[in-house]
C-alpha positions in Angstrom: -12.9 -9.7 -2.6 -11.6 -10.6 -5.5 -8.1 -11.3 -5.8 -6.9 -9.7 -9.1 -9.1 -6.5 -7.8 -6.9 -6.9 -4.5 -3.7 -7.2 -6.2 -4.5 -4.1 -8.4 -5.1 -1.9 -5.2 -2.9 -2.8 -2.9 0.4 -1.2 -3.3 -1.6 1.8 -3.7 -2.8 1.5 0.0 0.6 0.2 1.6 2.0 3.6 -0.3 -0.9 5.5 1.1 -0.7 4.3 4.6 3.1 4.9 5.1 2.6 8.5 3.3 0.3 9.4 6.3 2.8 8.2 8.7 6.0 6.0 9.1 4.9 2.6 10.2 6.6 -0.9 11.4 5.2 -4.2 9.3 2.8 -6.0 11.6 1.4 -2.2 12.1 0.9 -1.9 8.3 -0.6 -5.3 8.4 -3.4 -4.7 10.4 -4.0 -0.8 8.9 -4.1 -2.5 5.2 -6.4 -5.1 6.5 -9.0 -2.5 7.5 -9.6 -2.4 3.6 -8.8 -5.5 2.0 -8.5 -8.5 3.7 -4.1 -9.5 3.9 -1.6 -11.1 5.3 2.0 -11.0 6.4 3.0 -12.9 3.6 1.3 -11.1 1.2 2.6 -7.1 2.8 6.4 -8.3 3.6 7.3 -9.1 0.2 5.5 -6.1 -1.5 7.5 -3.7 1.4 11.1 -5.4 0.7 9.9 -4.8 -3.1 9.1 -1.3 -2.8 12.3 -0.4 -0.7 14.6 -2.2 -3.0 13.2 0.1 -5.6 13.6 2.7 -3.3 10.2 4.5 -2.8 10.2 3.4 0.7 13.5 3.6 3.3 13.6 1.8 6.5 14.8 2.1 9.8 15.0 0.5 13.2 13.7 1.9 16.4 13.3 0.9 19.9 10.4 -0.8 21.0 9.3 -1.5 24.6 7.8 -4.6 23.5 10.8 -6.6 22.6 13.5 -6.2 20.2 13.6 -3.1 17.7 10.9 -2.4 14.8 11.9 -1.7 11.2 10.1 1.2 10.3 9.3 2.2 6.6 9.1 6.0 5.6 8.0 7.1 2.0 11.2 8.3 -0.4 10.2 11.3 -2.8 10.5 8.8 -5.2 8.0 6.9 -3.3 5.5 9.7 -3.1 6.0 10.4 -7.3 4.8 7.3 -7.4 1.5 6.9 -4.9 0.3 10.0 -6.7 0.9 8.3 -10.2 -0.9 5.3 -8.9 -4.0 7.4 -7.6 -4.3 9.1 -10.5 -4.3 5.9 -12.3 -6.5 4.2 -10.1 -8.8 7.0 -10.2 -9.1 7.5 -13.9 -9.1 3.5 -14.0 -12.4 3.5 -11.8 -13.9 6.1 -13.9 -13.7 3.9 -16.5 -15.2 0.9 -15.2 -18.1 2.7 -13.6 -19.1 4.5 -17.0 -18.8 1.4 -18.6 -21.0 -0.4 -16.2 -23.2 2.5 -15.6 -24.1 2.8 -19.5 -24.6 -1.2 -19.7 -27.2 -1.6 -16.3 -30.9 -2.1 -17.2 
């Protein structure tokens, strides 16, 4: 995929993932990756963003499988902000495929 296309999209699906449920980092990882192809280094900087601007809160729980998981849970602030987003993505895709739909041969 293309990587500016990725960019565009993918705070919108880390927002939408933790909207469904609250999830730990490596967990979000792998349910991101199921659409667009990521990395840790690419989700935990975009999470510590999003907290510090407080559309996601964290905390830690108890894991069986070694030390404690910091979880992240959507802020009302956060939600605001995934439906802005998909109503921007939306109308943004709407766009593009009119475009490209009045331009194919």
């Amino acid at each position: 995929m293309n990587a500016q296309f990725k960019k565009g999209v993918l705070e919108l699906i880390v927002l939408e993932s933790v909207r469904k449920r609250d999830m730990y980092g490596y967990e979000l990882v792998a349910e991101v990756s199921k659409v667009v192809d990521v990395n840790e280094g690419t989700i935990y900087p975009l999470l510590k963003r999003l907290t510090n601007e407080h559309y996601f809160e964290t905390y830690l729980r108890e894991s069986s499988e070694g030390p404690p998981r910091k979880y992240y849970h959507l802020t009302a602030a956060g939600v605001l902000y995934r439906d802005a987003l998909e109503s921007e993505w939306i109308q943004f895709s709407k766009q593009v495929n009119a475009f490209l739909k009045e331009h194919v041969e």
